[in-house]
PyMOL commands that place a pseudoatom at each C-alpha (Angstrom):
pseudoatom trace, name=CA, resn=UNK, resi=1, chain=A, elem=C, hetatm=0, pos=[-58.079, 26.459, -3.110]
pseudoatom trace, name=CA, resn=UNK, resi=2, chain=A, elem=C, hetatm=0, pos=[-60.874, 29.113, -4.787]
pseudoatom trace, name=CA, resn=UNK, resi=3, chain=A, elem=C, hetatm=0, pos=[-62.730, 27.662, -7.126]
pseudoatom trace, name=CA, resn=UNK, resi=4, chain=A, elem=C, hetatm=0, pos=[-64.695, 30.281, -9.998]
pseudoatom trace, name=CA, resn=UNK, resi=5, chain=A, elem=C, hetatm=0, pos=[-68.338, 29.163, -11.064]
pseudoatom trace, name=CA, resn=UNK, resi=6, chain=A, elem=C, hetatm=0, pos=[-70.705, 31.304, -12.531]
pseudoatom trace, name=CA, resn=UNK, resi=7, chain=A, elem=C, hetatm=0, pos=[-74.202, 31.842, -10.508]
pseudoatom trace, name=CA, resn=UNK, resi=8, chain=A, elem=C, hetatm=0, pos=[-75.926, 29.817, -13.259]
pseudoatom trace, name=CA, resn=UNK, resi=9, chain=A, elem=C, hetatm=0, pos=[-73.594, 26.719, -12.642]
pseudoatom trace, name=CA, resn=UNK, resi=10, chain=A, elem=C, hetatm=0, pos=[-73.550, 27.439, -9.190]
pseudoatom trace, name=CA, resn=UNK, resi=11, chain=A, elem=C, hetatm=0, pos=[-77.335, 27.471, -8.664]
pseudoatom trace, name=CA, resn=UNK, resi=12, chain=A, elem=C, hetatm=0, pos=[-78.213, 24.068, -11.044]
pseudoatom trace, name=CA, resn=UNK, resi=13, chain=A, elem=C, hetatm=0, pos=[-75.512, 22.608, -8.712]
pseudoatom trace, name=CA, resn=UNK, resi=14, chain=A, elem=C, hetatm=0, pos=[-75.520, 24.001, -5.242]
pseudoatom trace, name=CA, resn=UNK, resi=15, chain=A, elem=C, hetatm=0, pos=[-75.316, 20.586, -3.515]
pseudoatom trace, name=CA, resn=UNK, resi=16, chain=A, elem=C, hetatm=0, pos=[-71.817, 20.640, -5.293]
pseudoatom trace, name=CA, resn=UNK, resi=17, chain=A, elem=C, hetatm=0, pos=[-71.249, 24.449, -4.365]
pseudoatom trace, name=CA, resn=UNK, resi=18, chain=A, elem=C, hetatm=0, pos=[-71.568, 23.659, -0.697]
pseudoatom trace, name=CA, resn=UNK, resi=19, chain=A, elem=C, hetatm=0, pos=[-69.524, 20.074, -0.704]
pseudoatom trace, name=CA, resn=UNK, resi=20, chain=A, elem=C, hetatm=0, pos=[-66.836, 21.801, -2.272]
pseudoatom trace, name=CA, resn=UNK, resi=21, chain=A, elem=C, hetatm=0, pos=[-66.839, 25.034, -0.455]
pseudoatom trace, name=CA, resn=UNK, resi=22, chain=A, elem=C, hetatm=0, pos=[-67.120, 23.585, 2.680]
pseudoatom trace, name=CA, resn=UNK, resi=23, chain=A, elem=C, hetatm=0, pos=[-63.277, 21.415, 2.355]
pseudoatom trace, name=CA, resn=UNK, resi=24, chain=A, elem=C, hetatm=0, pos=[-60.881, 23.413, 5.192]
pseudoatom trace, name=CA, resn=UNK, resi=25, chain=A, elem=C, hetatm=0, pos=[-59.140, 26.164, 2.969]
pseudoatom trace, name=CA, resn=UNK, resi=26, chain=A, elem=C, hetatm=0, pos=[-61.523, 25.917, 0.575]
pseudoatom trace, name=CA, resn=UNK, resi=27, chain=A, elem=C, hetatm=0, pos=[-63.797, 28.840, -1.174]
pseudoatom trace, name=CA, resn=UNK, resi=28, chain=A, elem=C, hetatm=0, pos=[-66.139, 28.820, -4.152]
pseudoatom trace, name=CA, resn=UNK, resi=29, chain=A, elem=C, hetatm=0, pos=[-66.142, 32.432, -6.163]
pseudoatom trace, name=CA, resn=UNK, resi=30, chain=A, elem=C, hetatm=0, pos=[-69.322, 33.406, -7.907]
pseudoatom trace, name=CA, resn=UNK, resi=31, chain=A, elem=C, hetatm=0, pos=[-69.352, 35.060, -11.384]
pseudoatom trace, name=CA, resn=UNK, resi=32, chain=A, elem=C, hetatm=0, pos=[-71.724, 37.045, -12.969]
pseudoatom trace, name=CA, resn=UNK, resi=33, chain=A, elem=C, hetatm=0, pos=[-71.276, 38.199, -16.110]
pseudoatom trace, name=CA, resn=UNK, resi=34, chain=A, elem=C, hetatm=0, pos=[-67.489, 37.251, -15.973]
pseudoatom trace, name=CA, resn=UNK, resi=35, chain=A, elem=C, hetatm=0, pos=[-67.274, 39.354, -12.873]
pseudoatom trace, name=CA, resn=UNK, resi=36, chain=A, elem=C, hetatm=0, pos=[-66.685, 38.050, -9.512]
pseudoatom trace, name=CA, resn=UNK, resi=37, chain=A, elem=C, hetatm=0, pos=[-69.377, 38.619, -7.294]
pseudoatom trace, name=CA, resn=UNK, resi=38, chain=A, elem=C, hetatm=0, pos=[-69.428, 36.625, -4.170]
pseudoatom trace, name=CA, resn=UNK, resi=39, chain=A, elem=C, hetatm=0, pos=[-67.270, 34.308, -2.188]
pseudoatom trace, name=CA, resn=UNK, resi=40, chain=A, elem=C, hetatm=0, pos=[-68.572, 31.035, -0.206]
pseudoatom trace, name=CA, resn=UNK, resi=41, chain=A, elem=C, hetatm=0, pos=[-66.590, 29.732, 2.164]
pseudoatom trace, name=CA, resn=UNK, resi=42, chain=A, elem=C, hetatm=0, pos=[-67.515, 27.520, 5.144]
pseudoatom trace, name=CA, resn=UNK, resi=43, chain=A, elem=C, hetatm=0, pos=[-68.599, 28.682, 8.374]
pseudoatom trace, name=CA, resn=UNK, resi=44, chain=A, elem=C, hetatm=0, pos=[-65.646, 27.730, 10.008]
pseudoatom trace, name=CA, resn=UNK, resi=45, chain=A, elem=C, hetatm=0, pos=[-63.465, 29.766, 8.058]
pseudoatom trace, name=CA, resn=UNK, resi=46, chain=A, elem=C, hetatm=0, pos=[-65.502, 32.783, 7.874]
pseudoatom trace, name=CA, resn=UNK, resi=47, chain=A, elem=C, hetatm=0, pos=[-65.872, 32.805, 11.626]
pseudoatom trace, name=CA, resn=UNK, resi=48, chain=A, elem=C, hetatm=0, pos=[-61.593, 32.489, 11.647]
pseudoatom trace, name=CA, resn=UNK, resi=49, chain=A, elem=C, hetatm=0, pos=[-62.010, 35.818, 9.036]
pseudoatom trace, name=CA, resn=UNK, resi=50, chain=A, elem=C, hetatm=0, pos=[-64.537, 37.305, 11.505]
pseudoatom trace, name=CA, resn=UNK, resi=51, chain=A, elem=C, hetatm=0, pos=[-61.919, 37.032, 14.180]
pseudoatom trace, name=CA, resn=UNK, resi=52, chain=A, elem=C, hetatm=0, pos=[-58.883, 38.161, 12.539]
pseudoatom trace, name=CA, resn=UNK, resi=53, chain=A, elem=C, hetatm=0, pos=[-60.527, 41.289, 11.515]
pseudoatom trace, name=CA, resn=UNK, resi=54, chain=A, elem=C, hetatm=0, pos=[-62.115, 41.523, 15.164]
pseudoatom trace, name=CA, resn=UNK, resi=55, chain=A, elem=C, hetatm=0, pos=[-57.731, 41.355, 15.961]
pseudoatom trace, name=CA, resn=UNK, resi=56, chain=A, elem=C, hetatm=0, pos=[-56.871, 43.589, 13.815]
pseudoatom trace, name=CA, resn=UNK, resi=57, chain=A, elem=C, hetatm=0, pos=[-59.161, 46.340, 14.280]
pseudoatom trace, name=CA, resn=UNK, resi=58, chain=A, elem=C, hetatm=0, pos=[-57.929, 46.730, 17.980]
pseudoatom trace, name=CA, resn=UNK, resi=59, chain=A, elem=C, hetatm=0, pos=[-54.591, 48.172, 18.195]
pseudoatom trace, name=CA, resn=UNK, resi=60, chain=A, elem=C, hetatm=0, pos=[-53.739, 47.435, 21.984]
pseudoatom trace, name=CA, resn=UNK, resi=61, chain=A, elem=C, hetatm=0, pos=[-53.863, 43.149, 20.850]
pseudoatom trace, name=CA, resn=UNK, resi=62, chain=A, elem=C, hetatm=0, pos=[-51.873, 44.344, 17.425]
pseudoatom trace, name=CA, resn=UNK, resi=63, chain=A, elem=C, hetatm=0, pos=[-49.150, 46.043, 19.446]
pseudoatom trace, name=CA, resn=UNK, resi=64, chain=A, elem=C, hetatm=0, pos=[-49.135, 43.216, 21.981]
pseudoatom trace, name=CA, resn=UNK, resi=65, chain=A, elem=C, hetatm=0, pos=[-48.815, 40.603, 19.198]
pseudoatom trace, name=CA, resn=UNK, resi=66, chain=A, elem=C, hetatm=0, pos=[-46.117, 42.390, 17.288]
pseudoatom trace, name=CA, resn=UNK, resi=67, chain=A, elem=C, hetatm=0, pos=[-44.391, 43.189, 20.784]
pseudoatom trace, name=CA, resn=UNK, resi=68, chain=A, elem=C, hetatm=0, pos=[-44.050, 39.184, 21.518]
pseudoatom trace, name=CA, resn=UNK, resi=69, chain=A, elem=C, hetatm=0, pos=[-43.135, 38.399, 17.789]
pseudoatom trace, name=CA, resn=UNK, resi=70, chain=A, elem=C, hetatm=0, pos=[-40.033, 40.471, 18.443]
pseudoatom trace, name=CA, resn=UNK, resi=71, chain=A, elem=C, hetatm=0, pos=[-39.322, 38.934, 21.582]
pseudoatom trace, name=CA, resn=UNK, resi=72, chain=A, elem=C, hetatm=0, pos=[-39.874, 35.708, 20.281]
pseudoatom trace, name=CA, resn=UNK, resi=73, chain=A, elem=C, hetatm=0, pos=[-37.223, 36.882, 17.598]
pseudoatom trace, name=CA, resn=UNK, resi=74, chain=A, elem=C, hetatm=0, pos=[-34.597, 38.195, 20.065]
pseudoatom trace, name=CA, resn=UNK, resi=75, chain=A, elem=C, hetatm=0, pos=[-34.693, 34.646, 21.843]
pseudoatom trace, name=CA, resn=UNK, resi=76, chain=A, elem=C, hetatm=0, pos=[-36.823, 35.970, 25.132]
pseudoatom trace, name=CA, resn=UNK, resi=77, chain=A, elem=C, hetatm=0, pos=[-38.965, 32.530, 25.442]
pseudoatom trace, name=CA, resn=UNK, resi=78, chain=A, elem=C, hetatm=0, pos=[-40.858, 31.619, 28.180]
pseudoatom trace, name=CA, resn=UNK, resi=79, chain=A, elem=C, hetatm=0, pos=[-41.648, 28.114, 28.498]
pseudoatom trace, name=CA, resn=UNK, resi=80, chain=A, elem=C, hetatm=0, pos=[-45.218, 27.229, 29.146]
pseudoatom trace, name=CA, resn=UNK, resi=81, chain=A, elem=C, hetatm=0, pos=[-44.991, 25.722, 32.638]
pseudoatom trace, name=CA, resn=UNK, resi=82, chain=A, elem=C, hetatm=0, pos=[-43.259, 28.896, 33.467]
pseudoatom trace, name=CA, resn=UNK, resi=83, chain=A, elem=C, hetatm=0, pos=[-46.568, 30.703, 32.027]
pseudoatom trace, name=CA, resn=UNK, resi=84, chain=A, elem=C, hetatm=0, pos=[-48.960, 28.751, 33.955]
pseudoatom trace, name=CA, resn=UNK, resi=85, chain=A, elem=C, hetatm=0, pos=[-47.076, 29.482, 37.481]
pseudoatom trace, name=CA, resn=UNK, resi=86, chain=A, elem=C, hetatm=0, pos=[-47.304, 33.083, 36.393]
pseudoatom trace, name=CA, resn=UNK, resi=87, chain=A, elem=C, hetatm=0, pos=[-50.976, 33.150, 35.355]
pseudoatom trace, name=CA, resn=UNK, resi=88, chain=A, elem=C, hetatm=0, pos=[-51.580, 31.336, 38.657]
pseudoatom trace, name=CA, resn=UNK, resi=89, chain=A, elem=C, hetatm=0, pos=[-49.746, 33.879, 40.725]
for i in range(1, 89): cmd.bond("trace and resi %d" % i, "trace and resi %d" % (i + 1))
show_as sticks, trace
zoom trace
């Protein structure tokens, strides 16, 4: 949930900024002068943002990803022990 404060309510209670950014799938927006401004999140999340991006700017794990979606899709499952024996090989 993304919650919109303005920086002068955010800085006379940033205790509260941080306790309520910091909830899993939370985020606090910013406002200044009725414009949003800046987004705080906790680390945990922006570190799961850093990563995505980190994904999705490398094409080779994008077209492997999108390559076992499909065969996900068209039934081709492998179950895990199955993976393991293979990884070990």
């Amino acid at each position: 949930m993304n919650r919109f404060m303005t920086v002068t309510s955010a800085r006379k209670n940033i205790y509260d900024v941080v306790e309520k950014a910091a909830k899993p799938g939370s985020a606090v927006t910013l406002t200044l002068e009725g414009e949003p401004k800046v987004v705080i999140m906790s680390f945990e999340e922006y570190e799961s943002w850093q990563e995505t991006m980190e994904i999705m700017a490398d094409p080779f794990l994008v077209e492997g990803i999108e390559k076992g979606v499909k065969e996900m899709k068209a039934g081709k499952v492998v179950d895990f022990e199955t993976v393991k024996k293979r990884l070990a090989a």
